[in-house]
C-alpha positions as CSV (number, residue, x, y, z in Angstrom):
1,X,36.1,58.6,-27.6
2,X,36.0,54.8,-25.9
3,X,33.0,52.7,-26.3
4,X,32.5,49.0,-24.7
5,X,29.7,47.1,-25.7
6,X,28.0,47.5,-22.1
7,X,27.8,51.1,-21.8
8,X,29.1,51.5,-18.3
9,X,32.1,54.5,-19.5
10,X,31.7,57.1,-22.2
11,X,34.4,59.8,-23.0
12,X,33.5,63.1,-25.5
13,X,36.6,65.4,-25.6
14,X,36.2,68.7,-24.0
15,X,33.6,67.3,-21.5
16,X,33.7,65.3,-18.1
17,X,32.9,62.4,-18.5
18,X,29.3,60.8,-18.2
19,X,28.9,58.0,-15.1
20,X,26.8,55.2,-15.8
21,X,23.3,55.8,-13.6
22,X,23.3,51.8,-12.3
23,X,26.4,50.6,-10.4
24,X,27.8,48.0,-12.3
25,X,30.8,46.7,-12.2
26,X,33.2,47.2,-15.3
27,X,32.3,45.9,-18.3
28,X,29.2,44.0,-16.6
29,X,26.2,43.3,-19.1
30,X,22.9,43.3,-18.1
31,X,21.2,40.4,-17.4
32,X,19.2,38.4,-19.8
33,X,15.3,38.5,-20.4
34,X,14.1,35.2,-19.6
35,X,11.5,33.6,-21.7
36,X,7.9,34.3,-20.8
37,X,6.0,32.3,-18.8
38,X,5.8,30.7,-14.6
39,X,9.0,30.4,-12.7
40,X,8.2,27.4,-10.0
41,X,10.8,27.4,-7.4
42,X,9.4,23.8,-5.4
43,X,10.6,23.7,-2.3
44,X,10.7,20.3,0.0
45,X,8.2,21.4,2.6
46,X,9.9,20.5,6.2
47,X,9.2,17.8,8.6
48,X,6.9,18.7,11.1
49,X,6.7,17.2,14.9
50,X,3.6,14.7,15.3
51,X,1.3,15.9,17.7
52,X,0.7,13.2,20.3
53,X,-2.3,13.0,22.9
54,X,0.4,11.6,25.9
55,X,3.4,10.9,26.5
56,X,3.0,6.8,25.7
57,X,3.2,4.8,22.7
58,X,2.2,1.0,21.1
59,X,4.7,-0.5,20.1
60,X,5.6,-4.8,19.5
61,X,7.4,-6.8,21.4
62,X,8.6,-10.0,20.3
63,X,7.7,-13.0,21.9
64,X,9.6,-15.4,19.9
65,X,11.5,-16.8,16.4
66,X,12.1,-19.9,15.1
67,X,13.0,-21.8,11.9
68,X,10.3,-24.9,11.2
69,X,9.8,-27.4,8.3
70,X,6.0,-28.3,7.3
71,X,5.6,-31.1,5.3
72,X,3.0,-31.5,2.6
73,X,2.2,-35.1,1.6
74,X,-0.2,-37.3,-0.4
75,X,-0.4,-40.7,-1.7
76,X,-2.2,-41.4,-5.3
77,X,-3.2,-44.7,-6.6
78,X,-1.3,-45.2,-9.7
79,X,-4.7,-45.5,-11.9
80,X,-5.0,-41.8,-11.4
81,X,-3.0,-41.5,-14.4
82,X,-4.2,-42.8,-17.3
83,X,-2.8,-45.5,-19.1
84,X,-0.9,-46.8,-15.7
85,X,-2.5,-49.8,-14.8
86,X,0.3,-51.9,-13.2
87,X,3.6,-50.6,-11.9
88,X,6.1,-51.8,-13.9
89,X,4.6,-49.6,-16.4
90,X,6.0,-46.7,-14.7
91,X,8.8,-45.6,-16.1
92,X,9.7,-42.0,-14.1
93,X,7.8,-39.8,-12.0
94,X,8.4,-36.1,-11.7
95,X,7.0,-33.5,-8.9
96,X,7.4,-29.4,-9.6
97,X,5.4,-27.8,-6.6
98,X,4.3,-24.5,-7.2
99,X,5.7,-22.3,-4.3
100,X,4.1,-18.9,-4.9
101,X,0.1,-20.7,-5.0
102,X,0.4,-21.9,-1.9
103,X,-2.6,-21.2,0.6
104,X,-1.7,-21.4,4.4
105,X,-4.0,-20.8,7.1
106,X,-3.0,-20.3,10.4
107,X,-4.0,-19.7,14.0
108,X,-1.8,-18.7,17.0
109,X,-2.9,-21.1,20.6
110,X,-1.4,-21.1,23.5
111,X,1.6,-21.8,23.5
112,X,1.9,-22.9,20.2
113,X,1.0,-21.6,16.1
114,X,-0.8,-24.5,14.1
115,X,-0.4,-23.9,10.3
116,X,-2.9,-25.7,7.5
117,X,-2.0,-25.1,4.0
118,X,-2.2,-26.8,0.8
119,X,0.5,-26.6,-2.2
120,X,-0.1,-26.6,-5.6
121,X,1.6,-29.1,-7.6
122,X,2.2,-30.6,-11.2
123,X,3.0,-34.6,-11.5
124,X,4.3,-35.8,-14.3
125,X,5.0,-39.5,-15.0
126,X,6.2,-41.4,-17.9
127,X,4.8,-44.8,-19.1
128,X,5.9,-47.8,-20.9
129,X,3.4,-47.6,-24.2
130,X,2.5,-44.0,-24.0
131,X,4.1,-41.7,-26.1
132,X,3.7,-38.5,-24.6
133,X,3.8,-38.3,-20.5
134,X,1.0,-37.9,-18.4
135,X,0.7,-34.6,-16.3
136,X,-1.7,-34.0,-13.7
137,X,-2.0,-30.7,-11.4
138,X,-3.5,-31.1,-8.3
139,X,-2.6,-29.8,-3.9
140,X,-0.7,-31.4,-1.6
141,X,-2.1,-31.0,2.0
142,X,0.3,-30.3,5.0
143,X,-0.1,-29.3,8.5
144,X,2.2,-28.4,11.2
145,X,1.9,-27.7,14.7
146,X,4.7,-25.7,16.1
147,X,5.9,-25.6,20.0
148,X,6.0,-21.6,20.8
149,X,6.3,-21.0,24.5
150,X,5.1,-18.1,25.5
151,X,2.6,-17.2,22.5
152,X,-1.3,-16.0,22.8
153,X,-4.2,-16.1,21.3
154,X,-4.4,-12.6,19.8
155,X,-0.3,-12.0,19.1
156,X,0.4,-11.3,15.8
157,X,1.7,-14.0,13.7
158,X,4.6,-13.5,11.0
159,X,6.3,-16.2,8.4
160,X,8.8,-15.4,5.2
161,X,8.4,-16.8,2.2
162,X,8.3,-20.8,2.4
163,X,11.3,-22.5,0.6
164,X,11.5,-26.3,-1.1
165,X,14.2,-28.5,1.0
166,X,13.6,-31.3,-0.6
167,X,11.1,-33.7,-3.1
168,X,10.4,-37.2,-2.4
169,X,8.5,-39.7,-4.6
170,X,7.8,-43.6,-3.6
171,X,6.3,-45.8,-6.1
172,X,4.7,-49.1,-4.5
173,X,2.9,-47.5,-1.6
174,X,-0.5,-49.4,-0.5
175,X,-3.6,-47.6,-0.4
176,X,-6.4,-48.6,1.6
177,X,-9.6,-48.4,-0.7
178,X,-12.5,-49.8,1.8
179,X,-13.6,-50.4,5.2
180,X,-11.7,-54.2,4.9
181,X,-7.7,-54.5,5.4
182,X,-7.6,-56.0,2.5
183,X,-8.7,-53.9,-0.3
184,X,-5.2,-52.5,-1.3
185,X,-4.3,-50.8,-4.3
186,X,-0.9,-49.6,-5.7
187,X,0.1,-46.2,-5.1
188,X,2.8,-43.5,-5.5
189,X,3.7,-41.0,-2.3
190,X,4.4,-37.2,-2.6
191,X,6.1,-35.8,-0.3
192,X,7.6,-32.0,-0.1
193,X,9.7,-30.9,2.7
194,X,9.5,-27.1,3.5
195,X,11.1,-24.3,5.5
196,X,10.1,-21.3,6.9
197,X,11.1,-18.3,9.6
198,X,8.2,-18.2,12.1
199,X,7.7,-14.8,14.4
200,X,5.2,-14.1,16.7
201,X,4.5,-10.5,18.5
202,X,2.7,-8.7,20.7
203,X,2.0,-5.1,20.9
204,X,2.1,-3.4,24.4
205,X,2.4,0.0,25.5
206,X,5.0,2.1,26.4
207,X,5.6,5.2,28.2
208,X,8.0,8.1,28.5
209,X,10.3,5.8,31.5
210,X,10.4,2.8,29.3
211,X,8.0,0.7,31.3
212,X,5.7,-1.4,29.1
213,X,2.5,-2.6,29.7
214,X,-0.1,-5.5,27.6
215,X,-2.2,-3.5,25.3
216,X,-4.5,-6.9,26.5
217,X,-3.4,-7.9,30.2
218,X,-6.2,-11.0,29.7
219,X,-5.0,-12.2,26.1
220,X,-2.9,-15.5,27.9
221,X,-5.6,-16.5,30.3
222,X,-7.3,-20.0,29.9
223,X,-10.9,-19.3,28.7
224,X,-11.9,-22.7,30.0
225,X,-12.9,-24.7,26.9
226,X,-10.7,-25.4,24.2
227,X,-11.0,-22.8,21.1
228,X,-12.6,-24.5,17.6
229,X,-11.8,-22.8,14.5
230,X,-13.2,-23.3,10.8
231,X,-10.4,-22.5,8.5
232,X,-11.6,-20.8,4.8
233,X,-11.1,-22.6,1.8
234,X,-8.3,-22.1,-0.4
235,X,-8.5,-18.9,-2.9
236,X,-5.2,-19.9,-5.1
237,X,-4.0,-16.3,-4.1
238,X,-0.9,-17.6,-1.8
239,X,0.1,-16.4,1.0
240,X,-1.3,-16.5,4.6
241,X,-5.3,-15.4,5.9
242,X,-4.9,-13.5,8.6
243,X,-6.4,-14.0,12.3
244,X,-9.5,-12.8,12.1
């Protein structure tokens, strides 16, 4: 008699011998209980066609992009630090301008985007006498008014992240103090020279040919009187405030 561990062939002398009732293949072993429990087979579900109401859709066109520099500035009176009374005191004077605080508003006009922002600074100056230096955080306004031809009122305005060219310090600058020429004081000037990527869109509809039309035909025609706008204060949050 010949016996193999799967049972699929057994031999008895005298008689024919017995065929296995499942068709396996020789020597095949069943297969093995799995353990008990759910058997999740997740399948991917499949992209399905977006169901449109015509034939047209919105999409931007781009009216324009250009580098630009803004350039924030501020002069101080040297008795904003304490301890400086007269300028040959001043020994250095360091500026670190803190890039990710800084608050821009801006507003798109015809023919060209006007951008109002202030950056947050630290100012740090060392005086003759004083042990330790004198640090003082305060913003540095700038304003810039860039030449866009072709922009509206109500195209979308985009700018990457704003990037430090260069720092500037002057010590000796005159500040006027009251309504008579005269009354001067000593000052230092700040200034920060920045860079940016300006792009300005429009969205305008399209249709199955490729023609496009103004999603506003009227957005570039001259209302008459010139548009007045009161910017929101600074929230320290960074980045631009959208048209609104």
């Amino acid at each position: 008699m010949t016996h193999h561990n799967c049972g699929v062939k057994v031999e008895v002398p005298g008689k024919i011998p017995i065929k296995p009732k499942n068709k396996r293949k020789k020597y095949d072993c069943p297969p093995k209980k799995h353990a008990a429990g759910c058997e999740c087979n997740v399948k991917k579900p499949a992209l399905q066609p977006a169901q449109l109401t015509n034939d047209c859709v919105v999409v931007n066109s781009l009216v324009g992009t250009k580098s630009v520099q803004k350039v924030a500035e501020l002069t101080l009176p040297i008795t904003a630090f304490a301890g400086l009374d007269v300028l040959e005191d001043l020994v250095s004077v360091q500026l670190v301008p803190n890039i990710n605080e800084v608050t821009q508003n801006a507003r798109v006009l015809r023919d060209k985007v006007v951008n109002i922002g202030l950056l947050p600074v630290t100012i740090t100056v060392t005086i003759a006498g004083v042990e330790a230096p004198v640090t003082l955080d305060t913003t540095i306004p700038f304003q810039e008014h860039t030449d866009f031809p072709g922009a509206c009122p109500e195209d979308t305005l985009q700018e990457t992240p704003l990037e430090v060219e260069g720092i500037f310090t002057q010590p000796g600058v005159p500040i006027v103090t009251g309504p008579v020429v005269g009354d001067l004081v000593t000052g230092i000037l700040f200034k920060v020279v920045l860079r940016t990527n300006i792009t300005v869109t429009r969205p305008v509809i399209q249709d199955a040919h490729g023609n496009v039309c103004d999603v506003n035909p009227n957005r570039c025609d001259n209302l008459g009187n010139a548009p007045s706008f009161t910017l929101p204060a600074p929230e320290g949050n960074g980045g631009i405030i959208p048209v609104t």
